[in-house]
N, C-alpha and C positions, 0 to 999 in steps of 0.2 A: 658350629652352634653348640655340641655336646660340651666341646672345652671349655668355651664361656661360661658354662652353666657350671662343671664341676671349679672350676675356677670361683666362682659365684659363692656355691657353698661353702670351698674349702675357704673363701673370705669371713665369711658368715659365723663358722666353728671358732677363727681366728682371735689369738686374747684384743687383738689394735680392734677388733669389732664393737663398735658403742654398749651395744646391749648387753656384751659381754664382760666390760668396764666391774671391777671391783670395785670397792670403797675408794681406796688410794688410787686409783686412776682417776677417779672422778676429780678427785679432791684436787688431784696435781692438773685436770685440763680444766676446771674451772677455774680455778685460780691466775692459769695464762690466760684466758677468757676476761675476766675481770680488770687482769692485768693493763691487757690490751685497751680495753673500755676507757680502763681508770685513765692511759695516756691520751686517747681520744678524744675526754672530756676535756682533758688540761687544754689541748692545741685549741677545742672550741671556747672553752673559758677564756683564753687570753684572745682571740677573736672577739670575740662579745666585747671584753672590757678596753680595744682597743676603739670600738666606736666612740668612745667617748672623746676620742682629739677633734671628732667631725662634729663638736657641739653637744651642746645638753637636750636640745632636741631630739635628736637620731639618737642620740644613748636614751632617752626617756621615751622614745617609741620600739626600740628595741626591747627596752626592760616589759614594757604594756605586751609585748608580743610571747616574753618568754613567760608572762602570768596569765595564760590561757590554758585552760584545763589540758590539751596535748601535752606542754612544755611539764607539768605538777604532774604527771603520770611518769613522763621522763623523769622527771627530778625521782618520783619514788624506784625507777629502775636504778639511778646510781647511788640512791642509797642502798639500793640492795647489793650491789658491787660493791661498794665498802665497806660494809658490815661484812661479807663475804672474805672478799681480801682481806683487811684488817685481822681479823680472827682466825682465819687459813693461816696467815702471817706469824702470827701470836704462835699459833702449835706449830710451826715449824722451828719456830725459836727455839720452842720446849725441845723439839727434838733434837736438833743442834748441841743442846744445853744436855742432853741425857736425859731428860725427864718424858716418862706417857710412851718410850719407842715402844715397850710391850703392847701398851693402849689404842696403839694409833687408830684402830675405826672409833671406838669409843670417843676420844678426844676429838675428832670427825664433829659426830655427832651432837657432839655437845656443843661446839662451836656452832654450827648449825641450827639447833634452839635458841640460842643466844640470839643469831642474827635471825632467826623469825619472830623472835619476841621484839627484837630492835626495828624491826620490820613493821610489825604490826603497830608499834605507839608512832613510826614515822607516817604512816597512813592512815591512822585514828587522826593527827593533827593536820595532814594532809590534804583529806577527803572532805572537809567541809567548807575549806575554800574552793572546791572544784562546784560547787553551790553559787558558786556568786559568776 
């Protein structure tokens, strides 16, 4: 039991520990986080639009099902994955490119504003269809 436990902590101290996560840790596992999501959506996006050889029925109750406040909530999570990605995307170019390596929390950050600003006007347009 003592070993588990020192084992425990020495995980804990350890930089792979979440909490422990600098800027640039974050930046690189949300990014594969998003990543991941982003291909996610595509297999179910092409699921969805495959209903449509079953009829314009089953595609027109399908559609009815994915405009229920659940589905607009979802929807606002992958916009925030691709605002995310996209702009993560964007500063990694720069840095590719030479440009912001000094900068990089900085240029973080800023990407980061951007996509809560981009966030917030996709959920001002968003949140008042969740009304109906």
């Amino acid at each position: 039991m003592a070993k588990t436990r020192m084992n425990w902590e020495i995980t804990k101290k350890s930089d792979v520990w979440p909490a422990n996560y600098k800027t640039g840790m974050w930046a690189f596992t949300l990014h594969r986080v998003t990543g991941l999501a982003l291909v996610f959506y595509i297999l179910l996006h092409i699921i969805v639009i495959s209903t449509s050889i079953h009829g314009a029925q089953t595609f027109n109750n399908v559609m009815d099902t994915l405009h229920s406040p659940f589905f607009l909530i979802l929807d606002l999570g992958l916009v925030a994955a691709v605002l995310y990605h996209g702009l993560n995307g964007v500063r990694l170019l720069l840095f590719d490119a030479g440009i912001g390596v000094r900068n990089q929390a900085a240029l973080f950050w800023v990407a980061m504003a951007v996509a809560v600003v981009g966030f917030i006007y996709a959920a001002l347009k968003v949140l008042p269809l969740l009304a109906h």
